[in-house]
PyMOL commands that place a pseudoatom at each C-alpha (Angstrom):
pseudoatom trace, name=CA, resn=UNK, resi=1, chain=A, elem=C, hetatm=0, pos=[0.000, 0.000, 0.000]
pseudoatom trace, name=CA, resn=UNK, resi=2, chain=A, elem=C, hetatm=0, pos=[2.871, 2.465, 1.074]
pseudoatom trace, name=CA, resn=UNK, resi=3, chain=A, elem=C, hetatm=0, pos=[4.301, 2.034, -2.399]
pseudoatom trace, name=CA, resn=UNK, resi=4, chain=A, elem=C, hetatm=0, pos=[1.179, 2.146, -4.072]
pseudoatom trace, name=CA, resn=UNK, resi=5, chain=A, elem=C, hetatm=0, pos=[0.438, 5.637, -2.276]
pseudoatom trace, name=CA, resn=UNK, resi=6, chain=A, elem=C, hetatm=0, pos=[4.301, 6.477, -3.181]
pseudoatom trace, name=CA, resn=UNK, resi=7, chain=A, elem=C, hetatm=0, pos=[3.567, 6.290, -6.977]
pseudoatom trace, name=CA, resn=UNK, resi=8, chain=A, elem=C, hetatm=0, pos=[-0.145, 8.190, -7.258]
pseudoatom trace, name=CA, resn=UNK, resi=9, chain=A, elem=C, hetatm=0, pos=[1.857, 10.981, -5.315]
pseudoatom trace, name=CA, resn=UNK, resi=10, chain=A, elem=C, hetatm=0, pos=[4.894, 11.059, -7.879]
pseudoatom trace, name=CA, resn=UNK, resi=11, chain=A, elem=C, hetatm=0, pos=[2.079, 11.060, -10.796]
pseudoatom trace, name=CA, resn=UNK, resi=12, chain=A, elem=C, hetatm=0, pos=[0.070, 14.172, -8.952]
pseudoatom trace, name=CA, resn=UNK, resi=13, chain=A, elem=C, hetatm=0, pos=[3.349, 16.212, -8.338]
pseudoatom trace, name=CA, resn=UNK, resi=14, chain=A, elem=C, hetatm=0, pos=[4.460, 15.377, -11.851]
pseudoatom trace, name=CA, resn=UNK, resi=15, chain=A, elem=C, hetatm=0, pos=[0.903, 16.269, -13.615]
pseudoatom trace, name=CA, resn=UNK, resi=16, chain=A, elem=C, hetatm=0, pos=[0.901, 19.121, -11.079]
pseudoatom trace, name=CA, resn=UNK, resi=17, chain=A, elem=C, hetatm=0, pos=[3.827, 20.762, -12.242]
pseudoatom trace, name=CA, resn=UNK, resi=18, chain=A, elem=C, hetatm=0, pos=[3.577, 20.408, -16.200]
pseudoatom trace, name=CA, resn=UNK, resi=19, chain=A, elem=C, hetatm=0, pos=[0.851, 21.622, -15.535]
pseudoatom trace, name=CA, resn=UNK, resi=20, chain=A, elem=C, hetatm=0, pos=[2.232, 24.877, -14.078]
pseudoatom trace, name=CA, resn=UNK, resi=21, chain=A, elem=C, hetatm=0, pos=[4.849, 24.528, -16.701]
pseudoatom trace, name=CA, resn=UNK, resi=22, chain=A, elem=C, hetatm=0, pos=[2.297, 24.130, -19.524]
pseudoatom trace, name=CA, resn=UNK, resi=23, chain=A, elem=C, hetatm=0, pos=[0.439, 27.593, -17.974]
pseudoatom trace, name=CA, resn=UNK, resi=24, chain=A, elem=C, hetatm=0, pos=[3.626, 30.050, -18.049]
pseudoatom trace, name=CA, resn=UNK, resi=25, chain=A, elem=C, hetatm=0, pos=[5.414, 28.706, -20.750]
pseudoatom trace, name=CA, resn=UNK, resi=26, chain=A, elem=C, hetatm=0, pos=[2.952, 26.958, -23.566]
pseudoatom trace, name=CA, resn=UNK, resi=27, chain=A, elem=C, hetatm=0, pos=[4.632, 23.609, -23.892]
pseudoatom trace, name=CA, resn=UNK, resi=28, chain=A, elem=C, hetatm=0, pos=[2.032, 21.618, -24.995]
pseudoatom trace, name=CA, resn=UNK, resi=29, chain=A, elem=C, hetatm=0, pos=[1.866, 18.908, -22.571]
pseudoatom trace, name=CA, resn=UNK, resi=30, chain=A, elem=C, hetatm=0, pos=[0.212, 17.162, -19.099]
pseudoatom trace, name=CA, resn=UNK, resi=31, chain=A, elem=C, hetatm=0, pos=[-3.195, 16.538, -18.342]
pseudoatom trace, name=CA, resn=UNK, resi=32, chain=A, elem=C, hetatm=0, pos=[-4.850, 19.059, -16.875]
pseudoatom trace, name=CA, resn=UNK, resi=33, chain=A, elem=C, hetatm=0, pos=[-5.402, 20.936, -19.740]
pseudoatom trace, name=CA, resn=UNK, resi=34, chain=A, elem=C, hetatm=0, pos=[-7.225, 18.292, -21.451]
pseudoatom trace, name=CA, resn=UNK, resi=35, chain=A, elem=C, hetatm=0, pos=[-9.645, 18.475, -18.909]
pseudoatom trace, name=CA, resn=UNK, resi=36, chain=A, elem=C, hetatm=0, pos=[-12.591, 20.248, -20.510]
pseudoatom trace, name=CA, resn=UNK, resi=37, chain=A, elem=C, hetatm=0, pos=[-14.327, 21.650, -16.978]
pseudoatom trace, name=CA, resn=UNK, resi=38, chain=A, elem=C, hetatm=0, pos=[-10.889, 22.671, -15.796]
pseudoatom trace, name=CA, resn=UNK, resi=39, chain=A, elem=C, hetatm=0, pos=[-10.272, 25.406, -18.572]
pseudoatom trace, name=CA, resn=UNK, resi=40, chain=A, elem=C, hetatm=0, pos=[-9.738, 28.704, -17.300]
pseudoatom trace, name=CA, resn=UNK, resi=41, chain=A, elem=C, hetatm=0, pos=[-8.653, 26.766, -13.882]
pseudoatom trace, name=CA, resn=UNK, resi=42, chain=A, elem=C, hetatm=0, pos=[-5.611, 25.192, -14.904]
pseudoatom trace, name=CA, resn=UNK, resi=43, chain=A, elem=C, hetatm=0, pos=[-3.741, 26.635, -12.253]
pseudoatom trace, name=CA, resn=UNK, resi=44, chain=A, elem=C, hetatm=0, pos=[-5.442, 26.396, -9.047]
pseudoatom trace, name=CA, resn=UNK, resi=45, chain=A, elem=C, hetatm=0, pos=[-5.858, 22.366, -10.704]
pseudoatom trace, name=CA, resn=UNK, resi=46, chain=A, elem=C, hetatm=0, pos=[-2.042, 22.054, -10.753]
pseudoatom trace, name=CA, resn=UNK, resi=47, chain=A, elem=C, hetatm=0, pos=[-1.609, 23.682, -7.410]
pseudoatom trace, name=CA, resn=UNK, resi=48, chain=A, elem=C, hetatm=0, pos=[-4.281, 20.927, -6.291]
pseudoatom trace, name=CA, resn=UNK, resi=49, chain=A, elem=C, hetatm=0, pos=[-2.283, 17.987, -7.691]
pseudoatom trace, name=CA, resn=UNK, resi=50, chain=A, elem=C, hetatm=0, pos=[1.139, 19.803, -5.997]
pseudoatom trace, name=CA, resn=UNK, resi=51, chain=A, elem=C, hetatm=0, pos=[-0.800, 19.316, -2.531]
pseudoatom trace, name=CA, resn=UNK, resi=52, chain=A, elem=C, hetatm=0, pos=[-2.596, 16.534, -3.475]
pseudoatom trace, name=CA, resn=UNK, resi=53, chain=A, elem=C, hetatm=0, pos=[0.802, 14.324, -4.163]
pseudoatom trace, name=CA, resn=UNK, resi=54, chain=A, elem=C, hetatm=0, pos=[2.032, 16.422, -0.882]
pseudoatom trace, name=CA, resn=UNK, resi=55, chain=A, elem=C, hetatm=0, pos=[-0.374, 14.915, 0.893]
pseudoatom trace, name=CA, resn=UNK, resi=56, chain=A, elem=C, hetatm=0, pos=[-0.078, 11.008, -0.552]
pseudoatom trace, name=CA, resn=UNK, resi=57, chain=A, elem=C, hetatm=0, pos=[4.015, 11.346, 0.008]
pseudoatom trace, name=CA, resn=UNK, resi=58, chain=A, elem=C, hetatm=0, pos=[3.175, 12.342, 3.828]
pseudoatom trace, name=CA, resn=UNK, resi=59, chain=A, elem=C, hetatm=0, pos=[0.526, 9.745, 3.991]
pseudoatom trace, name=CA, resn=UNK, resi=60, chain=A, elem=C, hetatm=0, pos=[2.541, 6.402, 2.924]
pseudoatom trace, name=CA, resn=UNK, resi=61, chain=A, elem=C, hetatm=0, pos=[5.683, 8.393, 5.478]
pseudoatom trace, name=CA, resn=UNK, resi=62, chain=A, elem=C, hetatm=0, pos=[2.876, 7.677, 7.996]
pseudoatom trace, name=CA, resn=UNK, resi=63, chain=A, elem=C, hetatm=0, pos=[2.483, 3.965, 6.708]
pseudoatom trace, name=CA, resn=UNK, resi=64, chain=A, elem=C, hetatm=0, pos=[4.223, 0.719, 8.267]
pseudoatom trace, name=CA, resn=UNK, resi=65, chain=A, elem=C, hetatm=0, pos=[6.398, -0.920, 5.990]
pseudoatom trace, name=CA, resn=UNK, resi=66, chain=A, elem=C, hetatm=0, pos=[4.638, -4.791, 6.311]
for i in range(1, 66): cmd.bond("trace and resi %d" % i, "trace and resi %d" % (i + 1))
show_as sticks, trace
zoom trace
């Protein structure tokens, strides 16, 4: 589970921060901005997915190991 928790964190921060990336630069990549009901809220969505995989990382930390 800890592992499991480890990954969908590294995915959020990832999508997170192309998607930051995508907003102040225009590099055409990440998934937030193929999310139709997102546009116009790409950023406060990427800031989301920054806690968000925050949140999982500090989560499987708080995890046993076995």
């Amino acid at each position: 589970m800890k592992q499991l928790l480890e990954f969908l964190g590294l995915i959020a921060v990832l999508q997170g921060a192309v998607g930051l990336v995508h907003e102040f630069t225009d590099w055409d990549v990440g998934l937030v901005r193929r999310i139709g009901f997102l546009e116009g809220h790409e950023i406060y969505a990427s800031v989301a997915l920054l806690a968000l995989g925050g949140a999982l990382f500090a989560a499987a930390e708080g995890r046993r190991s076995g």
